[in-house]
N, C-alpha and C positions, 0 to 999 in steps of 0.2 A: 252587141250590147252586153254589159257586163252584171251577172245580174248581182241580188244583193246578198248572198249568200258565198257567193266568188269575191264581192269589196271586200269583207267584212274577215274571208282568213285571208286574203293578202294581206289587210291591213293588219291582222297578226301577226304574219308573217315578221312585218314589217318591223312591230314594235317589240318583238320579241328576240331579232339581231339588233336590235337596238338598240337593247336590253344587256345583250351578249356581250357588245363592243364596248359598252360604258363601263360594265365591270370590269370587262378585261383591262382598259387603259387605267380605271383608278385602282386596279392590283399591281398592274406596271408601275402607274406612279407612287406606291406607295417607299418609301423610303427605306435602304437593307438595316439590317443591326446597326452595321458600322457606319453608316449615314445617320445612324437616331445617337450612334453612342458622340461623333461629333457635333452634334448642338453643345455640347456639355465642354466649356472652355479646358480646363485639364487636360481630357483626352487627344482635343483639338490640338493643346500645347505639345501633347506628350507626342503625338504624332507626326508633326512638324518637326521634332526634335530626334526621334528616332526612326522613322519610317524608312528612312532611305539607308543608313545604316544596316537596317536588320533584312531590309531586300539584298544588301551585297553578302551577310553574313551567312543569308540563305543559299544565296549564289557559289557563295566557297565549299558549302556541304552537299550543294548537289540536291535542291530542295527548291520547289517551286515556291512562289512568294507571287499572294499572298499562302500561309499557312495553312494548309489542310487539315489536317487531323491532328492533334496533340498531347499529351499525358504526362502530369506532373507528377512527380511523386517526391517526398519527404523525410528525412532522417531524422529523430530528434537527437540524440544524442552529439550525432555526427554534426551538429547543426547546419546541415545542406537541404535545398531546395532542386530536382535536377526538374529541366522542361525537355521532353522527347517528342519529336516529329516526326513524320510519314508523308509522301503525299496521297498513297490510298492505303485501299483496303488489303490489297497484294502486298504489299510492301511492311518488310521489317520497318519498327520504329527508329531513328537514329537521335543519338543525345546533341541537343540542338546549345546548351548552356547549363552551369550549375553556379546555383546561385547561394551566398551563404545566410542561414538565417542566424539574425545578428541579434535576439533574445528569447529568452525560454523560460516559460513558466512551469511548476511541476515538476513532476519526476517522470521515470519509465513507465511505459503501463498507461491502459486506455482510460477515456475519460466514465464516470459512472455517475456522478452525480454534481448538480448545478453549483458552482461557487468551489469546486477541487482546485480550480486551477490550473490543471490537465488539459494537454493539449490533446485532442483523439489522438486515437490508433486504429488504422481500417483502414476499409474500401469507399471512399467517396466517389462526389461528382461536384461541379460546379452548379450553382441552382439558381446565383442573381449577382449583375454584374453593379457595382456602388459607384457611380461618378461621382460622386459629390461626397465620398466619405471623409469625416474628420482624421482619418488615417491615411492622407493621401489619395490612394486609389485601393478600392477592395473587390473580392472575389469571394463568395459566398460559397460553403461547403453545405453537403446537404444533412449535419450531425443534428440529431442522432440518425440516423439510417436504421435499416431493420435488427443487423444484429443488437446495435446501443439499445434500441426498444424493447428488449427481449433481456438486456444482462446489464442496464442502467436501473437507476432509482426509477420505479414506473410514477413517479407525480412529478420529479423536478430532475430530469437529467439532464438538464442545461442547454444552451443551443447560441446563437448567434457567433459561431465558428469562420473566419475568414482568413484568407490569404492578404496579405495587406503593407503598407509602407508607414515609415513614424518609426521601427524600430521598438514598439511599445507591445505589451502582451500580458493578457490574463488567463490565455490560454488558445489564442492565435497562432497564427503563421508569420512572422512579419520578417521583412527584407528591408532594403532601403529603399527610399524613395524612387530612387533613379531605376533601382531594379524590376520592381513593382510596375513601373509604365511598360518596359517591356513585357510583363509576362504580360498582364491587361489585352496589351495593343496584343498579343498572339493570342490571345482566347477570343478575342472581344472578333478576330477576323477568322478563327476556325467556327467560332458558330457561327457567323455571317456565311461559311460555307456549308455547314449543314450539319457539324458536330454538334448536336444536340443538348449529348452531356458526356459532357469532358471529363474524364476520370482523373481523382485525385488519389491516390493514396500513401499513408503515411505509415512508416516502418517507424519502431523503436530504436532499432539503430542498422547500420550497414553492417548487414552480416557476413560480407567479404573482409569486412575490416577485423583481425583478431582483437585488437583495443579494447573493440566497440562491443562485439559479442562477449567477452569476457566480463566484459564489466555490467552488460545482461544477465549472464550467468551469475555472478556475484547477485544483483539486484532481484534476479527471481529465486534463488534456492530456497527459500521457505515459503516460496507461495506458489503453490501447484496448480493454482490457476490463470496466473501468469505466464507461466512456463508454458502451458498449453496453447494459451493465446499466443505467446510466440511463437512459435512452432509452426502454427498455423499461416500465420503472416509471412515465416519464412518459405513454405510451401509456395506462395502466390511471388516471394522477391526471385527465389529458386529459379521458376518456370520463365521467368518476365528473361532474369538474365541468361538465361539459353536459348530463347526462342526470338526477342525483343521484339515478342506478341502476348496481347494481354489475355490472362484465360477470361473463359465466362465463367464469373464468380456467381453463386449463389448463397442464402441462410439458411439454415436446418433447423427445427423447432429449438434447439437447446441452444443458438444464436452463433453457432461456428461457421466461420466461411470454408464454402465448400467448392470444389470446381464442379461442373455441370459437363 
């Protein structure tokens, strides 16, 4: 006979795999990124329209699809957009597409304060994905970040910075539409794989390019703080294009990126 002190932990026993197995199935059924980002018609479109495309184009570079790991980066001047993919962590980045950005607000030089019109200059990451932006599809950066906090106006350094389609800018990123669904559809499936935060960073111009840097040099020689800030920037394009590994960047109290 079973006394009641033996019911009473089996019956724990009981309700506590019970317990177990209900979470685990409604963790399993919960829905990934890319199953919440298609509710949202757009995407759904965008992805029906390009998905099978961009598995063969991965297939031609020798890149697993869906997208693993990813890292955008940005030229203003140059007005280009490049997207760079990996499938891990071993593995050099390879340039996946470069996309051109088709307007530009501002001039050289990082953003400092709300209503410039400046487009940043830095080390970003992606922070929030827009289905449903009035600019087609957007991609949130995460400005100001620590150094802008440190070397921006501390009460209005401005913010709502995105990567985006429409072709329209106050001090965005913008591509065109069609462009825009792709990068989207490849962030929107590298975090579904576990990219966290996706690195954006945006240069004042390509410093492989002599055009580009000269006509830097032109735009910073009276401001030696600019200069410096480039410099800096070009330190992190340097390393990226010899290694096509990203360093670990850090800020320093006086808001200069530094490698670690």
């Amino acid at each position: 006979m079973v006394s009641l002190n033996e019911y009473f932990c089996t019956m724990k026993i009981v309700v506590i795999a019970f317990i177990a197995v209900f979470l685990s199935v409604k963790a399993f059924a919960q829905p990934s990124f890319v199953d919440y980002q298609m509710k949202f018609p757009h995407v759904a479109f965008a992805a029906k329209q390009k998905e099978d495309t961009l598995r063969k184009q991965f297939e031609a570079k020798g890149l697993q699809w869906p997208v693993r790991q990813m890292y955008i980066r940005s030229f203003k001047y140059d007005s280009q957009l490049e997207v760079w993919v990996r499938n891990n962590n071993n593995e050099p980045y390879k340039l996946f597409k470069t996309y051109k950005v088709c307007a530009m607000a501002g001039a050289l030089g990082p953003k400092r304060i709300e209503g410039d019109y400046q487009v940043p200059e830095g080390c970003y990451y992606i922070t929030e994905f827009n289905p449903k932006s009035e600019y087609d599809l957007a991609l949130k950066l995460n400005y100001p970040n620590e150094s802008d906090k440190l070397l921006s106006d501390s009460l209005r350094p401005g913010g709502g910075i995105y990567i985006h389609g429409s072709c329209i800018t106050v001090g965005c990123i913008p591509i065109m539409d069609e462009q825009i669904e792709e990068v989207y559809l490849l962030a929107a499936n590298a975090k579904n794989n576990g990219q966290d935060f996706i690195p954006v960073h945006i240069f004042p111009v390509r410093y492989n390019n002599k055009q580009s840097l000269d006509y830097l040099t032109k735009t910073a020689k009276d401001d030696e703080d600019l200069q410096h800030f480039a410099v800096k920037l070009k330190e992190i394009y340097d390393y990226f294009e010899k290694e096509k590994r990203l360093p670990v960047i850090s800020v320093n109290k006086e808001g200069e990126y530094v490698f670690m």
